[in-house]
C-alpha positions, 0 to 999 in steps of 0.5 A: 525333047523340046523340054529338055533343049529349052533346060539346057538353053536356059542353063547355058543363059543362066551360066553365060550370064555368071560368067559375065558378071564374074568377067565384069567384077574381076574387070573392076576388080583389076581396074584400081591403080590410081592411088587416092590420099586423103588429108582432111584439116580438122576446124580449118577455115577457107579463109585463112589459106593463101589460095583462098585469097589470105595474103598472110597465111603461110600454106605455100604447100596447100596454095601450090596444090591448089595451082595444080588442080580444082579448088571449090570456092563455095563448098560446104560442111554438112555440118560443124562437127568432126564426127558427124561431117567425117561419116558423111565423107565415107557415106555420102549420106546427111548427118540425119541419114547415117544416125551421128548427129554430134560427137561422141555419142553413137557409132556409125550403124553397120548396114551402112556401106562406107567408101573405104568398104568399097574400095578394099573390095576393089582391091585398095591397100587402106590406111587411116590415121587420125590426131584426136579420139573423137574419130576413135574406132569405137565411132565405127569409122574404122570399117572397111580400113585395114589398118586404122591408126587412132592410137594417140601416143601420150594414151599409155602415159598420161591422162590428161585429156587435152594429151589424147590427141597427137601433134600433126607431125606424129600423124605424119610419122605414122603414115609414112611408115605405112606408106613405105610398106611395101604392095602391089595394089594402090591405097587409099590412105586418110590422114586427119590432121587436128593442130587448128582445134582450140586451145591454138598454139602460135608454134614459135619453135618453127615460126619464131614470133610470126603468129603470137598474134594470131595462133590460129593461123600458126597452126595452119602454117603447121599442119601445111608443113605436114602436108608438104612432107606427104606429097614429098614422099609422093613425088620422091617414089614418083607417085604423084603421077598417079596419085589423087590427092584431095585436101578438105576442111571437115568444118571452120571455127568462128574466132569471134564471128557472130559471138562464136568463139569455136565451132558447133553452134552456129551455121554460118558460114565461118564454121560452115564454109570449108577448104577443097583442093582436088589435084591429081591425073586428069583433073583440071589444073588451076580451075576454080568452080564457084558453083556451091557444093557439099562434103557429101559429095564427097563418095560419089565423087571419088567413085565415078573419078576412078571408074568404080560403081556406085554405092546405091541410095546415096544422098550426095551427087559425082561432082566429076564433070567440075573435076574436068572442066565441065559445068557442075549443075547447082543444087540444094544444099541442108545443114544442121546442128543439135549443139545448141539444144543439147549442149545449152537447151537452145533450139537446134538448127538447121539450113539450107541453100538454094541459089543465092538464099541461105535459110537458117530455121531456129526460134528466130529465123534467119535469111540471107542473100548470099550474092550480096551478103557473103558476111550474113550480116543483114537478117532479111527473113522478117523484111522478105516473108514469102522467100522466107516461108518459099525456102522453109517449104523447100527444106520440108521438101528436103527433109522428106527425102532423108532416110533417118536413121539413129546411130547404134550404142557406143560405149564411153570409158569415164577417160573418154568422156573427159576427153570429149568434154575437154575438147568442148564436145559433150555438154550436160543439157538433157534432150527435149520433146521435139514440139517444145523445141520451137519454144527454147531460146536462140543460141543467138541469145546465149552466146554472149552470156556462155562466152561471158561463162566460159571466161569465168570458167578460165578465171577458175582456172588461173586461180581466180575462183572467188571473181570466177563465183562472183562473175557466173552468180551475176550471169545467173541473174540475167539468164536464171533458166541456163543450166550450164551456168549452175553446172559451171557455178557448183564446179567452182563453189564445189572447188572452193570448199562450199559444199552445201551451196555447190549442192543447192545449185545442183539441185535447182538444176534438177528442179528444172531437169529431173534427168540432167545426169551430169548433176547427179555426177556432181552430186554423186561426187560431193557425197564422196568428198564428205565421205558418205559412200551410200549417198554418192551410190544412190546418187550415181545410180540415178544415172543408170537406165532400169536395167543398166547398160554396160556403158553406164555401169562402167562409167560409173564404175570409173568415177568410183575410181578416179574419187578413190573408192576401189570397192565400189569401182570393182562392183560397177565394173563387174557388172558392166562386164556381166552385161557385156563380157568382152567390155575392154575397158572394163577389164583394163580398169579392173587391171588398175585395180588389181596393181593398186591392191598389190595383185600382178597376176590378177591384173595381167589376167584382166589384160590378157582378157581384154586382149582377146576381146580387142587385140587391137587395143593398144591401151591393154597391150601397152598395160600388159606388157608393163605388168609383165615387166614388173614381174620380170617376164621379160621374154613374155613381154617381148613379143606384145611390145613387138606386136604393139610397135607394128601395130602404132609404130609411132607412139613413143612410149610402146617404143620405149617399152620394147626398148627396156625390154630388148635392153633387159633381154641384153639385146642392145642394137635392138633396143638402141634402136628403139630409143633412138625411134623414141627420141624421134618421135618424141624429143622430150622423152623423160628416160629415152635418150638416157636409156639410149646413153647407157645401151651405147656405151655397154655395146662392144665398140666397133 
């Protein structure tokens, strides 16, 4: 009996015990009702915003934010890259712990949990809209987001790459259609704003001449405009009361700072020093901590504020009490880049601060006092050597504590590396062994010389290809080892006509870097220029691993394509899609082949294949409902476009595709609705305002 009585106590505990947990998750489960709005201003500097002490920003929405809550002075980026620094907002974790350590070249793993994973298990309503591919889904940011809006609205119509992303005022369009969704549980909405990355307009349209001096700083004027509409909304449907709205810069840009031009190959401050403007219930209004702080602390922070449990193992630290007005306790901060090693064979970099003292580790070690030399301008490392080695100890330290990880595959479509090595994100420098590392040339060093580069390469551009040869062979005479510069040279000669002398440079670039795969592209191209197809194969196939992966083979796949050789295209991409069926891109690209060789119906197979795959690839819906047009299955069609407008209401070209069709379909008020969306979103539509016209005046009048 004793037995028996000990059995039914302990199961009586055990129960009790069940349900206290389950009391505690729905009592988290109930508790969310703040919202939280996150916008995030890609490649924003601190220091060109009004509340940031510049007297000639036009941010009257970000200063008057600033007014109503905490402003950090001193907060950082973990790193001067969009992707990387992003991961690190949902992670709470360093570049080096979460595996993506630059853009473009790896997915976020899965076993690591992200802050909108965590808030959708609490009960958020999630959105997410970004301006550029280099926060793509396929970057796997997208977990834990219910609806994740990366569609940029010229993708369906246009290649260009610099048109693969979208102007801030479209991200806005999208959020708010979002936004106006009706719910009973509060959201956690991200916008990415991404107008301040080069090339920099001066947004004469809204500003008239004010900015033709200073494009830059048009741009924030731009993206502050934005800004100003979300939290018009906000106080309009009386949310600004309980809504947390955090304003952050993912990284700075150099705009000639220490040589920088741009952003990723250096760790000053100018790239590393970023905006933070925390305003919402119960925080602080008109504070201002100079406590220095990190991004990734971003999660923690968040977490604690709304009273929601923490995910274990993070890095990153609640900076709460500054949200209230309490002290924040100082701490070591790490910072790192692999831009320079992999995109110009330099030394990596990497730093830290700690108190006052900013230590960047590189060939040439740097050190500065911050207290006194908030410009870095007085190197001190080789004038104070035990501080110097005091804050290397301090960063081994440090490092030992990161759990690294790699990040898992992702796969790169030939448009989505062209995207990325338009916006300055993919160089064609191979990797090294670490223990050379401490060997290869500062970036310091290279700077000017790729800056000098980088303004032949814009001669090219203009037309100026003979000054663009003359000016990059008198580089190559001062920096002969810089491979980039060959790469740049054979671009040119290969423009040019000079086929052979674009051919030696590439070949001197493999003498030096047998696996430097962007010359055998090159290579691979030139033979298809001269017409012999069995070199470009063996060329490109240098490219692939043994065996290949999906990825490379439709890379190259779609260079066969885009140099006019839909044969060899066909077979690559048969075989990617015979190492990873539900390869999405691959099928759209056999789509294009299809419709190039007079085959609708084999091409609408390929897209509908791709739609199983990915039925969130707008890219396939949009293809496949153009296909069926063309073939006249309007009412077949109808429902993809239906679905792709919910899915991206604010692409204009999926609205004016449901519009041409609801038109041939004969339903006009329909389809004059979606015209008129298309002219809103996108005034200089080719066809919408006079397919518009044409539906108004065939509608019965009223």
């Amino acid at each position: 009996m004793k037995n028996l009585g000990r059995r039914r106590w302990i199961a009586y505990t055990v129960a009790a015990g069940l349900l206290l947990t389950g009391y505690f998750a729905w009592i988290e489960y109930r508790r969310p009702t703040i919202n939280v709005l996150l916008i995030t201003l890609d490649t924003t500097r601190s220091d060109h915003l009004g509340c940031y002490g510049n007297a000639e920003a036009l941010t009257p929405a970000l200063d008057a934010l600033a007014r109503r809550g905490v402003v950090w002075e001193q907060a950082r980026t973990p790193a001067p890259l969009t992707l990387p620094t992003h991961a690190s907002l949902f992670t709470g974790l360093y570049p080096a712990e979460h595996g993506l350590r630059s853009n473009g070249t790896g997915s976020l793993p899965k076993s690591i949990p992200t802050l909108a994973e965590r808030l959708t298990s609490t009960g958020y309503d999630t959105g997410a809209f970004v301006a550029a591919f280099v926060l793509n889904q396929k970057f796997g940011l997208r977990r834990g987001f219910a609806f994740y809006d990366d569609d940029l609205p010229t993708a369906g119509s246009s290649d260009h790459p610099l048109e693969r992303q979208r102007d801030g005022r479209l991200v806005v369009e999208s959020a708010l259609e979002w936004l106006k969704r009706p719910r009973r549980q509060p959201f956690f909405c991200w916008v990415h704003f991404f107008d301040a990355h080069h090339p920099y307009l001066p947004r004469t349209e809204e500003f008239g001449d004010r900015f033709v001096s200073r494009p830059y700083d048009g741009e924030i004027a731009h993206v502050d405009r934005q800004v100003q509409r979300l939290l018009d909304y906000l106080k309009e449907q009386r949310l600004d009361e309980r809504t947390l709205v955090i304003v952050l810069g993912d990284h700075g840009e150099g705009l000639g700072d220490h040589a920088e031009h741009e952003h990723g190959l250096t760790l000053y401050d100018h790239s590393l020093h970023v905006p933070w403007i925390w305003a919402g219930p119960g925080i602080a209004p008109g504070r201002r901590v100079s406590q220095p702080v990190c991004l990734i602390d971003f999660t923690p922070t968040v977490l604690e504020y709304l009273g929601l449990r923490t995910i274990p193992g993070l890095t990153g630290r609640s900076l709460r009490t500054g949200l209230v007005g309490q002290d924040v306790l100082p701490s070591d901060y790490y910072f790192a880049t692999d831009s320079p090693l992999l995109e110009h064979g330099c030394a990596p970099l990497r730093s830290l601060t700690t108190g006052h003292w900013k230590y960047i580790r590189s060939s040439q070690p740097e050190l500065y006092d911050l207290a006194v030399d908030p410009g870095e301008l007085r190197n001190r490392a080789k004038e104070m050597p035990d501080q110097l080695a005091d804050c290397e100890f301090q960063m081994i330290a440090l490092e030992g504590r990161l759990k690294l990880r790699d990040a898992d595959a992702v796969t790169l479509s030939a448009k989505d590396r062209q995207v990325l090595s338009s916006l300055g994100y993919l160089g064609g420098m191979s990797s090294r062994p670490t223990d050379q590392q401490a060997q290869l040339p500062d970036i310091k060093r290279r700077l000017p010389v790729f800056n000098a580069m980088e303004e032949a390469a814009a001669l090219d551009q203009e037309g100026q290809s003979g000054l663009a040869e003359e000016r990059l062979r008198a580089l190559l005479q001062t920096e002969p080892e810089y491979s980039l510069i060959r790469l740049k040279l054979a671009d040119v000669l290969n423009r040019r006509g000079k086929l052979e002398d674009a051919r030696a440079e590439l070949q001197k670039v493999l003498e030096r870097e047998p696996e430097n795969v962007e010359a055998y592209y090159r290579l691979g191209g030139i033979a298809i220029a001269e017409k012999r197809i069995d070199e470009a194969v063996t060329q490109f196939e240098r490219t692939l691993h043994d065996p290949p992966g999906a990825a490379e083979l439709l890379y190259v796949g779609q260079l066969f394509m885009q140099f006019g050789q839909p044969a060899k295209s066909r077979h690559y991409l048969d075989r990617a899609l015979s190492v990873d069926p539900q390869l999405v891109e691959a099928r759209i690209s056999l789509g294009a082949i299809n419709l190039l060789e007079q085959r609708p119906s084999d091409a609408e197979q390929q897209y509908r294949q791709a739609l199983l795959a990915d039925p969130r690839s707008i890219e396939a819906r949009a293809n496949l409902i153009k296909v069926l047009g063309t073939q006249q299955k309007f009412s077949e069609a109808l429902p993809y476009a239906a679905a792709a407008t919910k899915l991206s209401p604010a692409n204009a070209e999926l609205r004016f595709l449901h519009g041409t069709l609801l038109m041939a379909l004969s339903n006009l008020p329909e389809a004059a609705r979606e015209f008129e969306a298309t002219v809103r979103l996108d005034p200089n539509h080719p066809r919408a305002k006079q397919f518009l016209e044409q539906v108004r005046s065939a509608m019965p009048k009223k």
